[in-house]
C-alpha positions as CSV (number, residue, x, y, z in Angstrom):
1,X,125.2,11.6,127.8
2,X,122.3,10.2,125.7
3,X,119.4,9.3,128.5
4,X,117.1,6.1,126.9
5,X,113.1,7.0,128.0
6,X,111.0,3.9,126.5
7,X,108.1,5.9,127.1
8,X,109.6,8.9,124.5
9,X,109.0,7.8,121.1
10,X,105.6,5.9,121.9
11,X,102.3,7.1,120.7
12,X,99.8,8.0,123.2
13,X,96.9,5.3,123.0
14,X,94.9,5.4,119.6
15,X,97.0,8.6,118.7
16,X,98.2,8.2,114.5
17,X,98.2,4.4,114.4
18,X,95.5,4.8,111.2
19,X,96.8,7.7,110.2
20,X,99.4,6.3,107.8
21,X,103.1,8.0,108.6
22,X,104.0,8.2,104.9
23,X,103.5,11.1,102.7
24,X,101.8,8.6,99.9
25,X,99.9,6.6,102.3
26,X,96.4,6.7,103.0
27,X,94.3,6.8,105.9
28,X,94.3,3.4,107.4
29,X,97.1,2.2,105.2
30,X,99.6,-0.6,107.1
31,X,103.0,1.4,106.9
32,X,105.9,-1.4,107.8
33,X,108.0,-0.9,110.7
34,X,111.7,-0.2,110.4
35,X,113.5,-2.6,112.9
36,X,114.1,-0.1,114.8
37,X,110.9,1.1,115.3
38,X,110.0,-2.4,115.6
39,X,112.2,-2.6,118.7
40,X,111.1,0.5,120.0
41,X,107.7,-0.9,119.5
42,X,108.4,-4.0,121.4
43,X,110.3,-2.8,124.2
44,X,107.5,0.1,124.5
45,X,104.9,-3.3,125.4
46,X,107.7,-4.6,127.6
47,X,107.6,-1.5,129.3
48,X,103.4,-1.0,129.7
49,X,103.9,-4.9,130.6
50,X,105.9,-4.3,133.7
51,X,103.9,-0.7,134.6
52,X,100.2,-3.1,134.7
53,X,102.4,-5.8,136.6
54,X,103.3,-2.8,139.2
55,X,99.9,-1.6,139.4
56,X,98.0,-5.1,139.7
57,X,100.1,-5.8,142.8
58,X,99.7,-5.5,146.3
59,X,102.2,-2.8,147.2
60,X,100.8,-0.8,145.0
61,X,97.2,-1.6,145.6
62,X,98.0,-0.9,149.5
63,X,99.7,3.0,148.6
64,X,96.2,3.5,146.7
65,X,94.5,2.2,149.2
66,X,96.2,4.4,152.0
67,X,95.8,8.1,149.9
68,X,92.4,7.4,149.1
69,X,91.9,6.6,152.6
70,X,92.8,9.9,153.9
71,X,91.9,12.1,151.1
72,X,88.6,11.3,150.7
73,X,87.2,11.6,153.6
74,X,89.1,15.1,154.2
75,X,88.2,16.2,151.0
76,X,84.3,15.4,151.9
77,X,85.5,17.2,155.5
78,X,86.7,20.2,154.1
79,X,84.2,20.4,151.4
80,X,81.4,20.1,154.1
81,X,83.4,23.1,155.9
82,X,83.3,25.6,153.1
83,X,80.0,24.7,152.1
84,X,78.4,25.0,155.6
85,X,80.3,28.4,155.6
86,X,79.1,29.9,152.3
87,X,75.4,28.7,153.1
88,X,75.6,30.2,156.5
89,X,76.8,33.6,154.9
90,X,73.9,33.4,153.1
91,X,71.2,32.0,155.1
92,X,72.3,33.3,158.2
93,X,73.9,36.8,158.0
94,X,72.5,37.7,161.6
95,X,74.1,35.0,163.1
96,X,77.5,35.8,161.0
97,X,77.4,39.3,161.4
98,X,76.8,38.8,165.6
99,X,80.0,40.3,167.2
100,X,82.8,38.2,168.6
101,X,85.4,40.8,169.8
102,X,85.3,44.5,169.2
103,X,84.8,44.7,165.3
104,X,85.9,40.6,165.0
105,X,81.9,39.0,164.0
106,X,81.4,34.9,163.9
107,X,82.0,35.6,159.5
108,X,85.8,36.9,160.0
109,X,85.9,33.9,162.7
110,X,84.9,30.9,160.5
111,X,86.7,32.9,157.4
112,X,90.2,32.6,159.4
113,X,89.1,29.4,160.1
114,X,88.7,28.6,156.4
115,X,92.6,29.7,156.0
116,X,93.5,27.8,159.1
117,X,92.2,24.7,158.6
118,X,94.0,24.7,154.6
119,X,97.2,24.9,156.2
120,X,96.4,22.5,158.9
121,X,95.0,20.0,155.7
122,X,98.3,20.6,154.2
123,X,100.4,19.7,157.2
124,X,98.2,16.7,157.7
125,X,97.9,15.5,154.3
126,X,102.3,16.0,154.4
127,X,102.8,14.7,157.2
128,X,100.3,11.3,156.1
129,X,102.3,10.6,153.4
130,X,105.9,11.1,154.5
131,X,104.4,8.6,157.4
132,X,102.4,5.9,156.0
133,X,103.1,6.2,152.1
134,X,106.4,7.5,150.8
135,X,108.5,4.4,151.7
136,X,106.5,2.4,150.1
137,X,106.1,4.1,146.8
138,X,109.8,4.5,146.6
139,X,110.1,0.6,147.0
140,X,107.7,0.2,144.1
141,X,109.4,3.0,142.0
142,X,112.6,1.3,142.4
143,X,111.1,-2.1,141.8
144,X,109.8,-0.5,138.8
145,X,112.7,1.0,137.7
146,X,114.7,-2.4,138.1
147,X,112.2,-4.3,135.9
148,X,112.5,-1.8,133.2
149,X,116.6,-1.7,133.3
150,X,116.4,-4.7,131.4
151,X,114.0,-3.1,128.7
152,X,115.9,-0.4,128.2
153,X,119.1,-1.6,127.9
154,X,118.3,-3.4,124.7
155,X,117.5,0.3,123.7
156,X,120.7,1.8,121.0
């Protein structure tokens, strides 16, 4: 079973389109298209057609909008965390090395914090997207891959 990718034969932007394909070409020398390169070719701009439709609209502008909301600013968070944990490890190594409990000091304390708070950013970050973004990307992966059908069925 043959599986038609419209994206599998296409050249990654400004990637051999001077370079001439032909052994007696040279550089910068128009090669003709085949028709089914042609084709290809074609359906290849049907395909980044439908892609910029996806991404210009507002579905898709909303998923965006709802990762970047959380992951920036618990990036910034988490960032601020390890950075105000390093400095204070080596600013402040009185205050890190004061005891807690027994042999546990305030440095072991905001260290298991450190691993702590990962897993907890993790299970937030999981739990944000199952939540507020999944359905709606698979709406607009299947609305993508409906507009495509089309495009690739003209593929041989």
């Amino acid at each position: 079973m043959r599986y038609d990718d419209p994206w599998y034969d296409a050249l990654a932007s400004g990637w051999g389109e001077s370079a001439g394909a032909g052994g007696g070409a040279g550089a910068g020398a128009a090669v003709p298209l085949s028709a089914a390169e042609a084709g290809r070719t074609e359906r290849a701009d049907a395909a980044a057609d439908v892609y910029l439709q996806v991404q210009r609209s507002a579905a898709f502008q909303e998923v965006r909008s709802r990762y970047r909301r959380f992951v920036m600013p618990a990036c910034v968070g988490f960032f601020a965390w390890y950075v105000g944990y390093v400095v204070a490890a080596t600013t402040a190594p009185g205050l890190m090395a004061r005891p807690v409990a027994g042999a546990v000091n305030v440095a072991m304390v905001a260290g298991l914090g450190q691993f702590l708070t990962t897993f907890l950013l993790t299970w937030a970050y999981a739990r944000h997207a199952r939540l507020r973004r999944d359905r709606a990307a698979l709406e607009l992966r299947w609305d993508t891959q409906e507009l495509t059908r089309g495009i690739r069925g003209g593929a041989s």
